[in-house]
C-alpha positions as CSV (number, residue, x, y, z in Angstrom):
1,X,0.0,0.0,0.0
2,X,1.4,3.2,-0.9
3,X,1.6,5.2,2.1
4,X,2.2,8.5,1.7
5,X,-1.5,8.1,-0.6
6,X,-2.6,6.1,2.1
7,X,-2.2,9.1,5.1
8,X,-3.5,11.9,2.2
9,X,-6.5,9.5,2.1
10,X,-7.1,9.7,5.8
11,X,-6.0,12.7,6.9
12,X,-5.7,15.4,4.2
13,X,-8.3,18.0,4.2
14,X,-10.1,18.0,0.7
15,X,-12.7,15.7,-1.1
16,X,-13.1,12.8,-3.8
17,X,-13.5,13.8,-7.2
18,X,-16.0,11.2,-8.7
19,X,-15.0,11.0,-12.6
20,X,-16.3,7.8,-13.9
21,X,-19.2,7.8,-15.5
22,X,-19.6,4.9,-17.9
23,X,-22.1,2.5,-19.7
24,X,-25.2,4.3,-19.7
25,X,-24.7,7.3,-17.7
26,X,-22.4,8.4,-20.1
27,X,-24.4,10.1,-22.9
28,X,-26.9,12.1,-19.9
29,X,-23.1,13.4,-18.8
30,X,-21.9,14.2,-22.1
31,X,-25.9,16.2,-22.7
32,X,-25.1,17.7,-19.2
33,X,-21.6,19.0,-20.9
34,X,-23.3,20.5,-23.9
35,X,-22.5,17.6,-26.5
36,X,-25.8,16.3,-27.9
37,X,-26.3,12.4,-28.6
38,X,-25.9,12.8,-32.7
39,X,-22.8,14.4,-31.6
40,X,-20.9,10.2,-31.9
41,X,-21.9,7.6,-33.6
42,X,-20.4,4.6,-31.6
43,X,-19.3,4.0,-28.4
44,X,-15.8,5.0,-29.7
45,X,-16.6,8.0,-30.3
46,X,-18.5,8.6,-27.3
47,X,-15.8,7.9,-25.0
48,X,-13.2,9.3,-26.8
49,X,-15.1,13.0,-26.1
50,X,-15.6,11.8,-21.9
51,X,-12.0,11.5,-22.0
52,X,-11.5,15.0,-23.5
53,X,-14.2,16.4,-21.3
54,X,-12.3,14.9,-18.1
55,X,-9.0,16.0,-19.9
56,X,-10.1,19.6,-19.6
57,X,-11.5,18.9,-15.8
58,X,-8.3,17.6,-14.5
59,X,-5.9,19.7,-16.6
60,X,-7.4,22.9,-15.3
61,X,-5.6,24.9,-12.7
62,X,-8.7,24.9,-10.6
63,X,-8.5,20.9,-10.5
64,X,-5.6,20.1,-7.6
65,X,-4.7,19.1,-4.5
66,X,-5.2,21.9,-2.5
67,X,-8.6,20.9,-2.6
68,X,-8.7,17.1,-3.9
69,X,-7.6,14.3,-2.5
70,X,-8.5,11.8,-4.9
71,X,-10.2,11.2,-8.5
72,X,-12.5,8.1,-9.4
73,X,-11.7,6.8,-13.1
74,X,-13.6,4.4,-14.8
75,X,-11.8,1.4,-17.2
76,X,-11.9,3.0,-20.6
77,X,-10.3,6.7,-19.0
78,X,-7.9,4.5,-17.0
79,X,-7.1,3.2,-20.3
80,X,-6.3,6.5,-21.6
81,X,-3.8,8.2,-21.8
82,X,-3.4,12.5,-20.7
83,X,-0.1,14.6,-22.4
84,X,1.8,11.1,-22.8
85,X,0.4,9.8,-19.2
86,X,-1.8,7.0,-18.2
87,X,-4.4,8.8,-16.8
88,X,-3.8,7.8,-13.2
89,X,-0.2,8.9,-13.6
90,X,-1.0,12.3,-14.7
91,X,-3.2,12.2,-11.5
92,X,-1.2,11.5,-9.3
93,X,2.5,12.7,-10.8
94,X,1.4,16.3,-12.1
95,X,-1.7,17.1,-9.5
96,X,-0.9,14.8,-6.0
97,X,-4.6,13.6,-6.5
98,X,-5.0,9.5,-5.1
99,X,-6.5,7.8,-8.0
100,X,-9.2,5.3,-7.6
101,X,-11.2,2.5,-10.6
102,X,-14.5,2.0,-10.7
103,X,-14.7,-1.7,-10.7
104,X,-18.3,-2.5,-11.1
105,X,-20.2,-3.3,-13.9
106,X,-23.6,-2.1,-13.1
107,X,-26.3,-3.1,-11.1
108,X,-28.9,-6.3,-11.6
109,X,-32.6,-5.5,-11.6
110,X,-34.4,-4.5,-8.3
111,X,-35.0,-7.8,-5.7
112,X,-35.8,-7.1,-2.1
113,X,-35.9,-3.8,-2.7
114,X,-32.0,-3.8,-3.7
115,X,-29.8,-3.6,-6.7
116,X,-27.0,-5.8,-6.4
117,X,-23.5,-5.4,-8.3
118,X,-24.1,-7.7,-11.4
119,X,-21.2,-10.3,-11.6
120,X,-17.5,-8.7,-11.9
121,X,-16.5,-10.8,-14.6
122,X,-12.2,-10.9,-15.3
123,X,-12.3,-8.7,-11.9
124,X,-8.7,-10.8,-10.4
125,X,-7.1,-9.4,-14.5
126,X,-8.6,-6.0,-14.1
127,X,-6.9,-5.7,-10.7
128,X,-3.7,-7.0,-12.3
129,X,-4.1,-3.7,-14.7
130,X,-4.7,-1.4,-12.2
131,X,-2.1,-2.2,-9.9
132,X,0.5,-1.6,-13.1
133,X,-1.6,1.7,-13.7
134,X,-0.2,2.9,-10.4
135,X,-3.8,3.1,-9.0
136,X,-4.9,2.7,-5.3
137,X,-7.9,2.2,-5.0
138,X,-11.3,1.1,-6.2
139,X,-15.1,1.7,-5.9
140,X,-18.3,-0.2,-6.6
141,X,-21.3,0.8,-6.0
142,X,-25.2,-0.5,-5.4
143,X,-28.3,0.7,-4.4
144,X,-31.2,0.3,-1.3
145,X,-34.3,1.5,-2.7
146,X,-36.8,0.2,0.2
147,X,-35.5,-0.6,4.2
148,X,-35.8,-4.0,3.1
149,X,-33.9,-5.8,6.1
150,X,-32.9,-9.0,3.8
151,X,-32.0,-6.7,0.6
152,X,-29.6,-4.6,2.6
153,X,-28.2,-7.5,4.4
154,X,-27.3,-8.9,0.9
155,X,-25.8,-5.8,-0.7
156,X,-23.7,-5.4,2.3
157,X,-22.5,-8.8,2.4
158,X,-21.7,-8.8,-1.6
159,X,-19.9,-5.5,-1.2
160,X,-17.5,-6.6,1.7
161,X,-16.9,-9.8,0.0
162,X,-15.4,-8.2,-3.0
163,X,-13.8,-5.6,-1.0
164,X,-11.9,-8.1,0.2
165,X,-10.9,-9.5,-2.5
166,X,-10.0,-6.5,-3.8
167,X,-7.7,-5.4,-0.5
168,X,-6.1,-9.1,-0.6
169,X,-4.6,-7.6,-4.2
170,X,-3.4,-4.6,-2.5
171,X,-5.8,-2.0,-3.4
172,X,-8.2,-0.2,-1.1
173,X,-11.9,-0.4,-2.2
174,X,-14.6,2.3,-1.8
175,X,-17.8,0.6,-0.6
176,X,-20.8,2.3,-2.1
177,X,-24.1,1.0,-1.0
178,X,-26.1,4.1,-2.0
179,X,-29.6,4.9,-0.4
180,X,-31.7,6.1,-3.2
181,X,-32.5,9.8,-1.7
182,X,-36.2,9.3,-3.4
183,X,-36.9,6.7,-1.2
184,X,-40.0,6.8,1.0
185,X,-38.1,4.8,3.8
186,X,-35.0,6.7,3.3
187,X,-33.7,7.4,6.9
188,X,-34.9,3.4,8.3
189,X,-32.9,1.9,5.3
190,X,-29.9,4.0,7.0
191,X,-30.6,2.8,10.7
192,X,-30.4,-1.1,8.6
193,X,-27.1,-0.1,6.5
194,X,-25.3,1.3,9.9
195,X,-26.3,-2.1,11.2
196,X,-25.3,-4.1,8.9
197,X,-21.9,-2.4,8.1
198,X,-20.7,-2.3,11.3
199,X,-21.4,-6.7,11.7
200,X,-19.1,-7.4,8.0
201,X,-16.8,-4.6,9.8
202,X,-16.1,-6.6,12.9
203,X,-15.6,-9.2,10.9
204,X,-12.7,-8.2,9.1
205,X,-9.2,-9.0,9.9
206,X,-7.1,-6.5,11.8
207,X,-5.3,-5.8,8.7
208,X,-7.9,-4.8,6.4
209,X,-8.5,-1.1,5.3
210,X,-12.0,-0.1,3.6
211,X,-13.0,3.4,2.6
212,X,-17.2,3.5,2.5
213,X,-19.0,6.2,0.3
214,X,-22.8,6.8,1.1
215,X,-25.8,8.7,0.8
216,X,-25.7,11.8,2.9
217,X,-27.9,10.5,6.0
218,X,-31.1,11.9,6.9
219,X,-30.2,12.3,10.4
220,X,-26.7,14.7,10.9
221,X,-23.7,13.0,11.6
222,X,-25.1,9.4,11.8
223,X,-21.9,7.7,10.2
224,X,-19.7,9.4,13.1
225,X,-19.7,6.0,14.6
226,X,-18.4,4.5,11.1
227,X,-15.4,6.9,11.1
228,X,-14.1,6.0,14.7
229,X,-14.0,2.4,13.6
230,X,-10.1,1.2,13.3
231,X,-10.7,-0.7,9.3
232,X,-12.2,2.7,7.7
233,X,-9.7,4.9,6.1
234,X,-12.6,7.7,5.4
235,X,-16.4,8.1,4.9
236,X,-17.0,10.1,2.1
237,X,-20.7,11.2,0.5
238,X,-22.0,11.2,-2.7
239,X,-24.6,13.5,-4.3
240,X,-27.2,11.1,-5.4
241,X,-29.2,13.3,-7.6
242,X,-29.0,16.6,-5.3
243,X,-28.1,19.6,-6.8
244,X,-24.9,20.9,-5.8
245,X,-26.6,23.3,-3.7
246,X,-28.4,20.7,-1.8
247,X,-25.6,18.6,-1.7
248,X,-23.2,21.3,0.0
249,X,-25.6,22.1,2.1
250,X,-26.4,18.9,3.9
251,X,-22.9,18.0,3.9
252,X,-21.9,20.8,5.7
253,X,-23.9,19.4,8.5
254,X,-21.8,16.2,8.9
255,X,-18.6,16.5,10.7
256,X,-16.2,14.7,9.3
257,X,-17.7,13.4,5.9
258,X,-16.3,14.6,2.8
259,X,-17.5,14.5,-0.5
260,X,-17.3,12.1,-3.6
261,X,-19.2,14.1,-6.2
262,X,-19.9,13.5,-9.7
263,X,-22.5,15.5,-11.5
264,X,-22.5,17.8,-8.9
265,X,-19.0,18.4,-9.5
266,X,-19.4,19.3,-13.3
267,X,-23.1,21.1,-12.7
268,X,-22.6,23.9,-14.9
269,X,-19.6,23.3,-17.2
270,X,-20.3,23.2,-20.7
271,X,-18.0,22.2,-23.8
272,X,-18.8,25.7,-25.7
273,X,-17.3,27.2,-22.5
274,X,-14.1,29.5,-23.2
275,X,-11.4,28.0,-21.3
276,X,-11.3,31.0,-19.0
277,X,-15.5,30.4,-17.9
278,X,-14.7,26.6,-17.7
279,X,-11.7,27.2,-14.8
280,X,-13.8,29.8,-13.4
281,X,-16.9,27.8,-13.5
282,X,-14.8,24.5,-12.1
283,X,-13.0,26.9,-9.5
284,X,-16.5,28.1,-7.9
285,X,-17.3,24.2,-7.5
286,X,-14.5,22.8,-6.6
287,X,-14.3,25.9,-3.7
288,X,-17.8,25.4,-2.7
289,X,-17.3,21.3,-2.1
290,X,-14.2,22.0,-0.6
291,X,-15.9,24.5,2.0
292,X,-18.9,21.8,2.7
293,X,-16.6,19.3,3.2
294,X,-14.1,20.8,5.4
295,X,-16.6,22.3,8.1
């Protein structure tokens, strides 16, 4: 484990930036950004103007680690490369941002109220790759849609299982078990996800080292308890369909979580933006996150 990444991770004041939109997010980001759907052709195509999209994000002065501690890739930007750079190179050798792979591969249909991870097929050779990419850690991520006791129980267990896997190749995985923020049971599905965390936690060997991401709770600071616990590195939040605005502002309530944003993050850039109202546009964000995050 690469420890000077390792103590940024815990300790450094700053937030995740969540840059790995893939499948079919990707063409609602790319609208987002100002590039319409006839824009590409082919999947090609497609990702090839993500990576220039999250080319400009990172490569912008605004973008660094005076404010970010880590970026989230996903497989085809890790594949890429930025001024000569693997991606996570660039990241981590020309801005000191920690950078982290989406490892999932999206989420099976709804069952007991729950989205599992679908099966993480070739995970052990995609692990292999990221390792030589100079990565460090990973996320995955599923959803709770309904406090369905046996559901959570489920998505918690599958999460921890791979996150060990995952840590037993020398990586650190982000465990995402979002609450859907729509849902009618939001804040009892938290009270079960707490619960069921903290039994796969105390079960872990002394050794292993998990970062969690999740909804930002209903009730303020109810993952304080998470953070003291000795095999969590951090507890960071993501925006789950919140504006930034929202988002900032209920983070700011919770000591000690930091962000993991995605859309929220690039709310308001736009690829006809001059490059001067893109950094300033970026800058605003990236400040504001920082400030909710930091409290």
């Amino acid at each position: 484990m690469k420890i000077k990444q390792l103590t940024q991770m815990q300790s450094g004041k700053g937030f995740i930036a969540a840059l790995d939109q893939s499948g079919g997010s990707t063409p609602k980001a790319l609208t987002q950004y100002g590039v319409a759907e006839n824009s590409y052709t082919n999947d090609e195509e497609m990702y090839t103007i993500v990576h220039e999209m999250r080319t400009r994000i990172i490569k912008s002065p605004a973008f660094n680690n005076d404010y970010i501690l880590g970026g989230i890739l996903f497989e085809n930007t890790m594949d890429r490369k930025i001024d000569g750079q693997w991606t996570s190179d660039y990241l981590w050798n020309q801005k000191g941002i920690v950078p982290f792979l989406k490892v999932d591969k999206g989420l099976e249909t709804i069952s007991n109220g729950v989205q599992l991870m679908k099966p993480i097929a070739g995970l052990n050779d995609l692990l292999d790759r990221a390792l030589s990419r100079n990565i460090f850690g990973t996320k995955m991520r599923s959803v709770i849609k309904e406090a369905n006791p046996n559901g959570i129980r489920e998505i918690v267990k599958q999460q921890f299982e791979v996150a060990i896997q995952i840590f037993n190749k020398g990586l650190v995985p982000i465990i995402e078990p979002e609450v859907d923020i729509y849902s009618k049971d939001k804040q009892k599905s938290e009270e079960i996800l707490k619960e069921e965390i903290i039994k796969q936690l105390n079960l872990l060997d002394n050794s292993v080292k998990v970062m969690l991401k999740l909804s930002i709770p209903t009730v303020n600071n109810y993952y304080s308890e998470l953070m003291s616990d000795s095999h969590v590195i951090r507890v960071v939040a993501l925006s789950g369909g919140y504006t930034r605005e929202e988002a900032n502002d209920k983070l700011a309530h919770n000591q000690g979580l930091i962000a993991s944003f995605s859309r929220a993050l690039s709310e308001g850039l736009n690829a006809q933006q001059s490059e001067d109202a893109f950094n300033t546009t970026l800058e605003n964000s990236i400040k504001e996150i920082y400030s909710a995050s930091n409290q």
